[in-house]
PDB file of N, CA, C and O in Angstrom, chain B, residues numbered from 101:
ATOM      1  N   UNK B 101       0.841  -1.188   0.000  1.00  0.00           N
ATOM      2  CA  UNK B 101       0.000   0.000   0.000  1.00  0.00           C
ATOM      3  C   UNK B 101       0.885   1.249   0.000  1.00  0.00           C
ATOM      4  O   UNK B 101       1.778   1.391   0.835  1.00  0.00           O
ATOM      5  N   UNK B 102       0.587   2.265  -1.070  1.00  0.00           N
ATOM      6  CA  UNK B 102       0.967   3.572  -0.774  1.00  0.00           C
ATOM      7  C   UNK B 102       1.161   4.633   0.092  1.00  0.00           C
ATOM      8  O   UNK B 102       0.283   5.495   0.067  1.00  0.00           O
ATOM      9  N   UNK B 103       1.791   4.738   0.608  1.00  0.00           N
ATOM     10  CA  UNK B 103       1.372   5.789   1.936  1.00  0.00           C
ATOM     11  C   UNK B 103       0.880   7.052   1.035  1.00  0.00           C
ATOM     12  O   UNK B 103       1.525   7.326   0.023  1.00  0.00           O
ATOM     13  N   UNK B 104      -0.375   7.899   1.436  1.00  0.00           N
ATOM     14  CA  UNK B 104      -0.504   8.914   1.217  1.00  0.00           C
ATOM     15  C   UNK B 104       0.318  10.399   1.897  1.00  0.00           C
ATOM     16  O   UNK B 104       0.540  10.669   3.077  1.00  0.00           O
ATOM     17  N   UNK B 105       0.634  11.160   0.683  1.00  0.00           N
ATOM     18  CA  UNK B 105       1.491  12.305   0.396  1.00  0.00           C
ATOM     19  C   UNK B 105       0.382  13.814   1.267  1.00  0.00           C
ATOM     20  O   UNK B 105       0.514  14.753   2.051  1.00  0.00           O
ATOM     21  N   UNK B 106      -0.598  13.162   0.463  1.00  0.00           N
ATOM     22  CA  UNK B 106      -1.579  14.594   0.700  1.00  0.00           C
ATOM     23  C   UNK B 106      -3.154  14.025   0.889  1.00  0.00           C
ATOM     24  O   UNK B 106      -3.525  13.071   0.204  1.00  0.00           O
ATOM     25  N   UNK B 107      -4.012  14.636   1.811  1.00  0.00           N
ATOM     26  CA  UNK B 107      -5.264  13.969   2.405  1.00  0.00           C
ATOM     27  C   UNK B 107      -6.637  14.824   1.295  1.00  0.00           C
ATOM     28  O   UNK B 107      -6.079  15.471   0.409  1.00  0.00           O
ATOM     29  N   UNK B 108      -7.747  14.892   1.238  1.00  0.00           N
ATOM     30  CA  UNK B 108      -8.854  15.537   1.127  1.00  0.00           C
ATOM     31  C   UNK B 108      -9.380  16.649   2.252  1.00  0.00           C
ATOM     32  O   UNK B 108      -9.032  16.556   3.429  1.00  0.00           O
ATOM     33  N   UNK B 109      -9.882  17.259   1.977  1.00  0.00           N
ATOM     34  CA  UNK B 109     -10.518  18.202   3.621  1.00  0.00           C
ATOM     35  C   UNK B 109     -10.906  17.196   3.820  1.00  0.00           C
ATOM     36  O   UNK B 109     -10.054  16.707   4.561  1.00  0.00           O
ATOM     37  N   UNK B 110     -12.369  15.808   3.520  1.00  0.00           N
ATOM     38  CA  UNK B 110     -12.758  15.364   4.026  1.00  0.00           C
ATOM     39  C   UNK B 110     -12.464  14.596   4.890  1.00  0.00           C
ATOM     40  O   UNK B 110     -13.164  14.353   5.873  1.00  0.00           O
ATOM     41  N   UNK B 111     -11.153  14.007   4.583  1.00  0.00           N
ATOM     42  CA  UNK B 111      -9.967  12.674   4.995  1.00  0.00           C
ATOM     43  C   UNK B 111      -9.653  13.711   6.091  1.00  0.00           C
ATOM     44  O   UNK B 111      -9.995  13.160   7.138  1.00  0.00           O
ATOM     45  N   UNK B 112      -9.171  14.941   6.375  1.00  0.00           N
ATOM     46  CA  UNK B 112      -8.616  15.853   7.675  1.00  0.00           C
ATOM     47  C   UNK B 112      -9.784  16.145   8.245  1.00  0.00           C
ATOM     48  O   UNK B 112      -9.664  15.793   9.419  1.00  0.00           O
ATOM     49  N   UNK B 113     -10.732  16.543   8.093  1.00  0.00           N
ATOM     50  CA  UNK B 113     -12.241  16.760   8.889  1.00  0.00           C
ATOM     51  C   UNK B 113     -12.188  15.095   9.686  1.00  0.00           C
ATOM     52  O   UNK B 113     -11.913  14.841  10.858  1.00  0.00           O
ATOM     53  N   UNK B 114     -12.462  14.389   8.854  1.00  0.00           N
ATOM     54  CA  UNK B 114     -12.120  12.800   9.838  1.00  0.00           C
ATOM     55  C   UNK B 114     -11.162  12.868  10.751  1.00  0.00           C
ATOM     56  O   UNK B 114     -11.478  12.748  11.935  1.00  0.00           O
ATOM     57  N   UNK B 115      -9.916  13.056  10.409  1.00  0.00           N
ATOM     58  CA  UNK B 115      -8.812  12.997  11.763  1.00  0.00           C
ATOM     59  C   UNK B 115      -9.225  14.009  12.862  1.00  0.00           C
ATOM     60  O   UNK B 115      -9.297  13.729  14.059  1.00  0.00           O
ATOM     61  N   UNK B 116      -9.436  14.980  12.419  1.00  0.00           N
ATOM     62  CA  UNK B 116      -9.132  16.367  13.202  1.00  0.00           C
ATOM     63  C   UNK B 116     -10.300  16.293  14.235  1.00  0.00           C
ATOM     64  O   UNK B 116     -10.207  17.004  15.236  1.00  0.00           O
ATOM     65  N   UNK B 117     -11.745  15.231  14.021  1.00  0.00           N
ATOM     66  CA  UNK B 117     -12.949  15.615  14.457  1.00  0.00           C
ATOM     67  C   UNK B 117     -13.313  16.612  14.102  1.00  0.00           C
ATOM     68  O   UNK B 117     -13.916  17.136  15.039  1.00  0.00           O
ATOM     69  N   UNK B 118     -13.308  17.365  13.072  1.00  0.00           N
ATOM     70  CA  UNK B 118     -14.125  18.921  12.630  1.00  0.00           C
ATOM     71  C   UNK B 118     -15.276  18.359  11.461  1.00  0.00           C
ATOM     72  O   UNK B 118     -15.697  17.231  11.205  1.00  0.00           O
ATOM     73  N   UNK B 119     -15.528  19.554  10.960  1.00  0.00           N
ATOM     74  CA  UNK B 119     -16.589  19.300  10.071  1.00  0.00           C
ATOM     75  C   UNK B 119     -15.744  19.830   8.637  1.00  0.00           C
ATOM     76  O   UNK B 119     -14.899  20.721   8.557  1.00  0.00           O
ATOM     77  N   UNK B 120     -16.300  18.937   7.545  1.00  0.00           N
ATOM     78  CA  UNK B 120     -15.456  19.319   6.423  1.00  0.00           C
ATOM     79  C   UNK B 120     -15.017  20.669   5.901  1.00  0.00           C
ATOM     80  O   UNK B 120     -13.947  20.955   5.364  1.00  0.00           O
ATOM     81  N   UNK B 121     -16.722  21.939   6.337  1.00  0.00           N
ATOM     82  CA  UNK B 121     -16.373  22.791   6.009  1.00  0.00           C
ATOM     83  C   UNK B 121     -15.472  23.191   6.843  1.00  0.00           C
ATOM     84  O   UNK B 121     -14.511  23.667   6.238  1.00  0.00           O
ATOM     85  N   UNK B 122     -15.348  23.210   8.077  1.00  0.00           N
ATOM     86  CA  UNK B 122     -14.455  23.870   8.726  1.00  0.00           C
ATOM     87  C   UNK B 122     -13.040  23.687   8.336  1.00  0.00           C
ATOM     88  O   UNK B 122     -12.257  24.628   8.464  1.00  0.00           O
ATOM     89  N   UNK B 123     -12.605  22.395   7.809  1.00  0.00           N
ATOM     90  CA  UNK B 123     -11.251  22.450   7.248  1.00  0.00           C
ATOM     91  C   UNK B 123     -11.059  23.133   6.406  1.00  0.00           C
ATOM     92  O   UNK B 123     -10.043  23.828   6.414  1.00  0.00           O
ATOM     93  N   UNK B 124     -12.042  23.192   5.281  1.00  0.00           N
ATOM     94  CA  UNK B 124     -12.169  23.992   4.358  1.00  0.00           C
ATOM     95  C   UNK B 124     -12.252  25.458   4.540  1.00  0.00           C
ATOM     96  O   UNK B 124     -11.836  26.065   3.553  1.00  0.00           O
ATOM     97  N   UNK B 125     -12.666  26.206   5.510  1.00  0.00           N
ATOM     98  CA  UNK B 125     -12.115  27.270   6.054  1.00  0.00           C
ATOM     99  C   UNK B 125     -10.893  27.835   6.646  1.00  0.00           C
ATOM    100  O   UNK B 125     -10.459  28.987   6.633  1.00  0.00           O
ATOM    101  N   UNK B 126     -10.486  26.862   7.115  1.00  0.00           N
ATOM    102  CA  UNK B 126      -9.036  26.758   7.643  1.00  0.00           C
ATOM    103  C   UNK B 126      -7.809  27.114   6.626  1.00  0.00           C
ATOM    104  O   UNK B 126      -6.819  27.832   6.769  1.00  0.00           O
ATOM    105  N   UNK B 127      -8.276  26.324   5.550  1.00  0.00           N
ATOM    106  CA  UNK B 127      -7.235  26.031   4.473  1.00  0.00           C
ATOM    107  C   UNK B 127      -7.608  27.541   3.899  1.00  0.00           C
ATOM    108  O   UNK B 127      -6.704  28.373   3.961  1.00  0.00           O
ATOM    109  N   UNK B 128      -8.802  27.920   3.380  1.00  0.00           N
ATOM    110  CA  UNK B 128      -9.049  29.272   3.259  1.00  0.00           C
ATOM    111  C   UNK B 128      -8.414  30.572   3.993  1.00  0.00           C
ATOM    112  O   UNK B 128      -7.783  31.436   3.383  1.00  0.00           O
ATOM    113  N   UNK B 129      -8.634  30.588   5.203  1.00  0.00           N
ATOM    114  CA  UNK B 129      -8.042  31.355   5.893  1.00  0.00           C
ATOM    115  C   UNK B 129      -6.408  31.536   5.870  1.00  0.00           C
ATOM    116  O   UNK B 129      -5.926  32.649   6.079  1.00  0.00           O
ATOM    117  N   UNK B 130      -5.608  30.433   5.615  1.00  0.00           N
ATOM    118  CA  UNK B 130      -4.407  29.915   5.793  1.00  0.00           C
ATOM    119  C   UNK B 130      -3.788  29.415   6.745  1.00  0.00           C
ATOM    120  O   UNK B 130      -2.559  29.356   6.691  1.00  0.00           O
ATOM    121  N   UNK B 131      -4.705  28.785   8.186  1.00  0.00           N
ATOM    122  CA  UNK B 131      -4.405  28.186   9.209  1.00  0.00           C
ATOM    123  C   UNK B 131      -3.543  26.951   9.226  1.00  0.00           C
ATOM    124  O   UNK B 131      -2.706  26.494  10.003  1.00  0.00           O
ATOM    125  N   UNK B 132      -4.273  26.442   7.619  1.00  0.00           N
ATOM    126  CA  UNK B 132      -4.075  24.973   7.390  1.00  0.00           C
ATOM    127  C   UNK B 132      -3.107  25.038   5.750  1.00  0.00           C
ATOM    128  O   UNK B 132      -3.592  25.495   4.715  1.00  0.00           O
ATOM    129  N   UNK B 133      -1.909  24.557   5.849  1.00  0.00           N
ATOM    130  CA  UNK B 133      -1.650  24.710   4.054  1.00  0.00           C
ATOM    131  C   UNK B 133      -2.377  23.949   3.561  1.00  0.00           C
ATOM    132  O   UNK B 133      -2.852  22.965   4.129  1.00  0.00           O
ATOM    133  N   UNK B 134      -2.653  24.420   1.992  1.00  0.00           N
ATOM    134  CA  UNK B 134      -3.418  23.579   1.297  1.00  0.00           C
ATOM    135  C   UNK B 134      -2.886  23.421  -0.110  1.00  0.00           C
ATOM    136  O   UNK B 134      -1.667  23.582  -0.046  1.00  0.00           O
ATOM    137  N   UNK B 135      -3.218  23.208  -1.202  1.00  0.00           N
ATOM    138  CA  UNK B 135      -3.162  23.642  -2.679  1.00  0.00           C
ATOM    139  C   UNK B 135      -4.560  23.018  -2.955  1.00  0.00           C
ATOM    140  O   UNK B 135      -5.279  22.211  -2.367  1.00  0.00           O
ATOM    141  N   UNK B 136      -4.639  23.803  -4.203  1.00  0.00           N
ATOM    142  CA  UNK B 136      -5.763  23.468  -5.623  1.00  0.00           C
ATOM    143  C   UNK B 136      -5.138  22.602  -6.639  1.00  0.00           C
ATOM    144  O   UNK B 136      -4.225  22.934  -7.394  1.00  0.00           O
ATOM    145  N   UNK B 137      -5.863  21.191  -6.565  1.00  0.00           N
ATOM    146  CA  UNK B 137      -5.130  20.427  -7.738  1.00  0.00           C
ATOM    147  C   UNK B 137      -6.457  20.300  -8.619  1.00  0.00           C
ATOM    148  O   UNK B 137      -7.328  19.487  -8.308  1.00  0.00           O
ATOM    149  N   UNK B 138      -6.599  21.309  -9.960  1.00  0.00           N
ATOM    150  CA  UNK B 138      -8.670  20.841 -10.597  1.00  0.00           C
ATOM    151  C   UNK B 138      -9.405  21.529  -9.689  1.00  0.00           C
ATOM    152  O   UNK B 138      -9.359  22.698  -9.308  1.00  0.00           O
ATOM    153  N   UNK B 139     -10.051  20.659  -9.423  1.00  0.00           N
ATOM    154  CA  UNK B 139     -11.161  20.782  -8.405  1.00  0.00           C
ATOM    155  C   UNK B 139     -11.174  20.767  -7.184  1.00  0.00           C
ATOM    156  O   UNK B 139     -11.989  21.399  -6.512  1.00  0.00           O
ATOM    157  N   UNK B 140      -9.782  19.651  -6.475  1.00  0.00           N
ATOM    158  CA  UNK B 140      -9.538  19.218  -5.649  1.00  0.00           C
ATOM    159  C   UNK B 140      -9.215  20.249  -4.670  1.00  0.00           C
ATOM    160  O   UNK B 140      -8.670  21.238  -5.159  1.00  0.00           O
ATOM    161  N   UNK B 141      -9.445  20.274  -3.199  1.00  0.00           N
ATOM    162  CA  UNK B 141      -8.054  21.212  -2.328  1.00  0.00           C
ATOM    163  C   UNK B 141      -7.469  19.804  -1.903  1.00  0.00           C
ATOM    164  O   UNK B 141      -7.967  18.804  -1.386  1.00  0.00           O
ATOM    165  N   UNK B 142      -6.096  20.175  -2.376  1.00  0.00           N
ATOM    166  CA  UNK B 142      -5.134  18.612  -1.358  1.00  0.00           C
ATOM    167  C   UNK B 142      -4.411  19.734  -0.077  1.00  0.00           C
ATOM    168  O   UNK B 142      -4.446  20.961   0.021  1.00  0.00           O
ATOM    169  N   UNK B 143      -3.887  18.847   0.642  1.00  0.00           N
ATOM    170  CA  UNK B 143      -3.532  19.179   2.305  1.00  0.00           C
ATOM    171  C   UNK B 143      -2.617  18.498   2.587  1.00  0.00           C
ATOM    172  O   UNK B 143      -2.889  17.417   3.110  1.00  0.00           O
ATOM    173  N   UNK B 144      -0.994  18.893   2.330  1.00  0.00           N
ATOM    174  CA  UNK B 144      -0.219  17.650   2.167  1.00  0.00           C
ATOM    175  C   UNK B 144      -0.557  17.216   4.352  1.00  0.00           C
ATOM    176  O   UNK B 144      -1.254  17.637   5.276  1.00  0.00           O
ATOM    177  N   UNK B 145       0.467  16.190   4.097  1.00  0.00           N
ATOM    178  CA  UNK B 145       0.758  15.394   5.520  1.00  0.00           C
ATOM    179  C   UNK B 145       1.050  16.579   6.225  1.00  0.00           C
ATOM    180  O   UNK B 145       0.286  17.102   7.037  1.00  0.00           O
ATOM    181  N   UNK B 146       2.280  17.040   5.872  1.00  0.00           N
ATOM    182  CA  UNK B 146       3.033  18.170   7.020  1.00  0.00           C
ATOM    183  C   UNK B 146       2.149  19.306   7.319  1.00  0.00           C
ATOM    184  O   UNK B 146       2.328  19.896   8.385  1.00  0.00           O
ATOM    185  N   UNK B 147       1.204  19.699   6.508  1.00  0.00           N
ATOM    186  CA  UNK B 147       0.246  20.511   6.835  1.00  0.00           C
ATOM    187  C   UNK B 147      -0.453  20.473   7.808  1.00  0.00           C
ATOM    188  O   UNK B 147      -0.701  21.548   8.354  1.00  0.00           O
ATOM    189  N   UNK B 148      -1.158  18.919   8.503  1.00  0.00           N
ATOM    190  CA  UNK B 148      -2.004  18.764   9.058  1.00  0.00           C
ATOM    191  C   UNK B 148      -0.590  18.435  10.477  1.00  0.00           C
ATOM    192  O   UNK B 148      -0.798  18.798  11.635  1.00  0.00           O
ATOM    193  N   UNK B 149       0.153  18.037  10.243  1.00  0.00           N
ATOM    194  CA  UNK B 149       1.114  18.182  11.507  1.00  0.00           C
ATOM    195  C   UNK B 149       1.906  19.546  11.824  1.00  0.00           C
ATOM    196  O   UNK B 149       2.332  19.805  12.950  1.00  0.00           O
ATOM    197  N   UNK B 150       2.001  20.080  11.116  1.00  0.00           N
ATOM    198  CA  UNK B 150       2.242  21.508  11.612  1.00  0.00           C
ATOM    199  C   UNK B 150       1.020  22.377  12.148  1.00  0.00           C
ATOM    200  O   UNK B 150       1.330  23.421  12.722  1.00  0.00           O
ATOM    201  N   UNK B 151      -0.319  22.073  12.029  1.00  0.00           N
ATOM    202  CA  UNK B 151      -1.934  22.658  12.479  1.00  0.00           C
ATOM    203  C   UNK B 151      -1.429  22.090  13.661  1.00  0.00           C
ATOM    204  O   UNK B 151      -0.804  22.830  14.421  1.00  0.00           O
ATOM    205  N   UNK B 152      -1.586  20.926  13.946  1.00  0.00           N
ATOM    206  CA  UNK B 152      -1.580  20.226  15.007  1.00  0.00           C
ATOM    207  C   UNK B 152      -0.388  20.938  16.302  1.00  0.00           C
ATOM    208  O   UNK B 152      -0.751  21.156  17.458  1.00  0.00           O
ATOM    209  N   UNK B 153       1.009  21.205  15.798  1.00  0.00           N
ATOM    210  CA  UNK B 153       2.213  21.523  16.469  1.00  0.00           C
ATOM    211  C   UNK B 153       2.552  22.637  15.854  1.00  0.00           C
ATOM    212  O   UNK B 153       3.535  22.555  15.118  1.00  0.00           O
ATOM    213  N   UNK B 154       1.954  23.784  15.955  1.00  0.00           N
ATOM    214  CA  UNK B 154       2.857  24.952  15.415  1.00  0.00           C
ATOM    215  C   UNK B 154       3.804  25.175  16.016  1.00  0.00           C
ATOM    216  O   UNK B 154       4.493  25.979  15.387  1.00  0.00           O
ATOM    217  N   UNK B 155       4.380  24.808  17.216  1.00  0.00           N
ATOM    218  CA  UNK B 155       5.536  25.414  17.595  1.00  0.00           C
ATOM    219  C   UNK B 155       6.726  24.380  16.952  1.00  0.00           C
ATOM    220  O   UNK B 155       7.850  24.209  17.426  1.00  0.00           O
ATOM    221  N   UNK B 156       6.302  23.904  16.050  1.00  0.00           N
ATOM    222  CA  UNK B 156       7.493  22.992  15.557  1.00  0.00           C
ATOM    223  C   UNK B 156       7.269  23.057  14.235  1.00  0.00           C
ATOM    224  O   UNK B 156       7.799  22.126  13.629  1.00  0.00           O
ATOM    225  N   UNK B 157       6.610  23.902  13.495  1.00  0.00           N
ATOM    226  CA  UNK B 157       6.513  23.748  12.130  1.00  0.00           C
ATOM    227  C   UNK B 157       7.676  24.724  12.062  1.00  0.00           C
ATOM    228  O   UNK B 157       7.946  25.572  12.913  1.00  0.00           O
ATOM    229  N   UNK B 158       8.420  24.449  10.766  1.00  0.00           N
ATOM    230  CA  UNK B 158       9.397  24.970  10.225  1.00  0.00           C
ATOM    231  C   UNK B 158       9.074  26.163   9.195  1.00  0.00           C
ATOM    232  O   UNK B 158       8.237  26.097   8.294  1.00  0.00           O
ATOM    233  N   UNK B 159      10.007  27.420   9.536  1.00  0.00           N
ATOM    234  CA  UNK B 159       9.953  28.552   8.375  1.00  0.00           C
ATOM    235  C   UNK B 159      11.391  28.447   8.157  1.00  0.00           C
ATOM    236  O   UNK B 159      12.454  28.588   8.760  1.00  0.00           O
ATOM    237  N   UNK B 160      10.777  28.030   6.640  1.00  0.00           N
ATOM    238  CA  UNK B 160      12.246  28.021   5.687  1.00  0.00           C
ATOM    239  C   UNK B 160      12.045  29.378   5.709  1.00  0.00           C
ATOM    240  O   UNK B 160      13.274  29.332   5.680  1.00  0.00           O
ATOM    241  N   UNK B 161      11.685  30.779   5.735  1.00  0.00           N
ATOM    242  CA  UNK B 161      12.455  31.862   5.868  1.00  0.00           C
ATOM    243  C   UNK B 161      13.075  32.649   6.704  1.00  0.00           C
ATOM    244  O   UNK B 161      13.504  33.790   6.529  1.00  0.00           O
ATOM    245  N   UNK B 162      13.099  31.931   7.681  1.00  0.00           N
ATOM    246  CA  UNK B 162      13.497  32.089   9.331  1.00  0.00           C
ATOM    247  C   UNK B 162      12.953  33.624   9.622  1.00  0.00           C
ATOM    248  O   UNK B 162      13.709  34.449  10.135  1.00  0.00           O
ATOM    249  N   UNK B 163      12.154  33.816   9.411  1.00  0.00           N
ATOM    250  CA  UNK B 163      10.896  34.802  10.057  1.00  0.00           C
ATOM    251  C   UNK B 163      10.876  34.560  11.212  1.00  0.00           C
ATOM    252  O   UNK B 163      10.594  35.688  11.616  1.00  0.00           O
ATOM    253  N   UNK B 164      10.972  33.823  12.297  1.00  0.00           N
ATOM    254  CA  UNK B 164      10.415  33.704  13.406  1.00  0.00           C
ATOM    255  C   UNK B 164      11.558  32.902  14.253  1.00  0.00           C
ATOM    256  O   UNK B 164      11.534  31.685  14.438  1.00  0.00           O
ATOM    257  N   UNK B 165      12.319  33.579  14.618  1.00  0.00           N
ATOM    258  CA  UNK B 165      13.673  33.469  15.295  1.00  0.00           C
ATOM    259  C   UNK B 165      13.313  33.443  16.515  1.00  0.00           C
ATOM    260  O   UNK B 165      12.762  34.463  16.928  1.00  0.00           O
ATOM    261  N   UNK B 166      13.491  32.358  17.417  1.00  0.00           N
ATOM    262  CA  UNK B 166      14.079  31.985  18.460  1.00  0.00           C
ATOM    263  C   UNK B 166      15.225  32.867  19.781  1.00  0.00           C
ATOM    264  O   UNK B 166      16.438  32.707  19.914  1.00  0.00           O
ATOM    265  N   UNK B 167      14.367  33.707  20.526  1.00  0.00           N
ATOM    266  CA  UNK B 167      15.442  34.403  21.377  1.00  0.00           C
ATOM    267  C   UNK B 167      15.469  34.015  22.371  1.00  0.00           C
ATOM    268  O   UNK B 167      16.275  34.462  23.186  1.00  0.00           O
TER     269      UNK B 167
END
């Protein structure tokens, strides 16, 4: 089996316990990364673990330095 790369809102509304739209707001807002693939919004993996742990999501532009 494949491990999946990137989920559905619906597939993250399942984990998260939310409601689909609400992921779908999230990703809107930019709480949650997302992309547009078509029709689709995909949500890679690290997306939904960085929602989960922001204090450990990574900025590759080091915006947010550590004092």
């Amino acid at each position: 089996m494949v491990e999946k790369l990137a989920y559905s809102a619906k597939e993250v509304a399942q984990m998260l316990g939310l409601s689909e739209w609400k992921v779908r707001e999230l990703c809107y807002r930019g709480e949650i990364r997302s992309l547009k693939a078509g029709g689709r919004l995909l949500i890679p993996k690290a997306a939904v673990d960085e929602f989960l742990n922001p204090a450990h999501a990574i900025d590759p532009w080091g915006t947010h330095s550590e004092q």
